[in-house]
N, C-alpha and C positions, 0 to 999 in steps of 0.2 A: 504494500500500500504506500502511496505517494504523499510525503508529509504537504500541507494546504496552508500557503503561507499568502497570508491576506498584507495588505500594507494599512498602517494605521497613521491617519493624520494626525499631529500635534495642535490643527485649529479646530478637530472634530473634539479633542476631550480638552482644551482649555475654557474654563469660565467664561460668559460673554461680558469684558469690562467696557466702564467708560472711564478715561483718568484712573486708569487702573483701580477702580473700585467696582465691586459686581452692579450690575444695573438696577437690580428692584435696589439696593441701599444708596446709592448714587439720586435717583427719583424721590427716595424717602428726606438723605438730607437735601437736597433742591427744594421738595415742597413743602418739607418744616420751616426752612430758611424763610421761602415767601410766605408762610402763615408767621412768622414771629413781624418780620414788618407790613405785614396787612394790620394784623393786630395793636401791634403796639406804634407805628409809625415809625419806626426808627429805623433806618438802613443800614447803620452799622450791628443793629442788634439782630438783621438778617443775614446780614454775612461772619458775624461771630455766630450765629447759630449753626448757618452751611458748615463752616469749615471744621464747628468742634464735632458734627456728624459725620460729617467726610473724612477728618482722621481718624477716627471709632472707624468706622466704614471702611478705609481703605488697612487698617490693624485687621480687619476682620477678614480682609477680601486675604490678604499676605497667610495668614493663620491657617485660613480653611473657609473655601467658598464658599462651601456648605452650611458656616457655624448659622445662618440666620434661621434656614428648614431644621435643623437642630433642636435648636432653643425654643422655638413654638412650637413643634412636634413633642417636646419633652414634658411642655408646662402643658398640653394639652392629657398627655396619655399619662403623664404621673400620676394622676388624682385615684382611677382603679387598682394602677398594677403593685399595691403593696401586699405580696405576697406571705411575708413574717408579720402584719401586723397585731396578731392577737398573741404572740410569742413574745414571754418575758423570760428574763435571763438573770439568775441566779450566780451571786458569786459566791467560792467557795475559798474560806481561808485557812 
């Protein structure tokens, strides 16, 4: 039997970024940015907001693409899956 060697693109499994930050968190701090100075009037309290989410944002994108499906898949399904929690635990001296 013939080994079946396929070729794999390095833009087919790369993150799709912008400013090398992932794109839903890149959209999120953009449009926190424009909701703090719709809100408050202030333009520089829009782009100090951009930019402290966009360094969060681009720590996060460097870290692992994936931490944001993560983090709300986790807070989502943690609430049923405690499987020890009627187990209490004795110590023994």
């Amino acid at each position: 039997m013939q080994r079946r060697i396929n070729p794999v693109f390095r833009s087919f499994n790369r993150p799709l970024t912008l400013m090398g930050v992932e794109r839903k968190l890149f959209f999120l701090a953009l449009i926190m940015g424009a909701a703090v100075f719709n809100f408050l009037h202030t333009f520089l309290g829009g782009i100090l907001m951009f930019l402290a989410l966009y360094w969060f944002a681009r720590w996060a994108t460097r870290t692992d693409p994936q931490i944001l499906r993560f983090l709300l898949n986790s807070a989502r399904l943690h609430k049923g899956t405690r499987a020890y929690s009627n187990v209490t635990a004795r110590r023994s001296s």
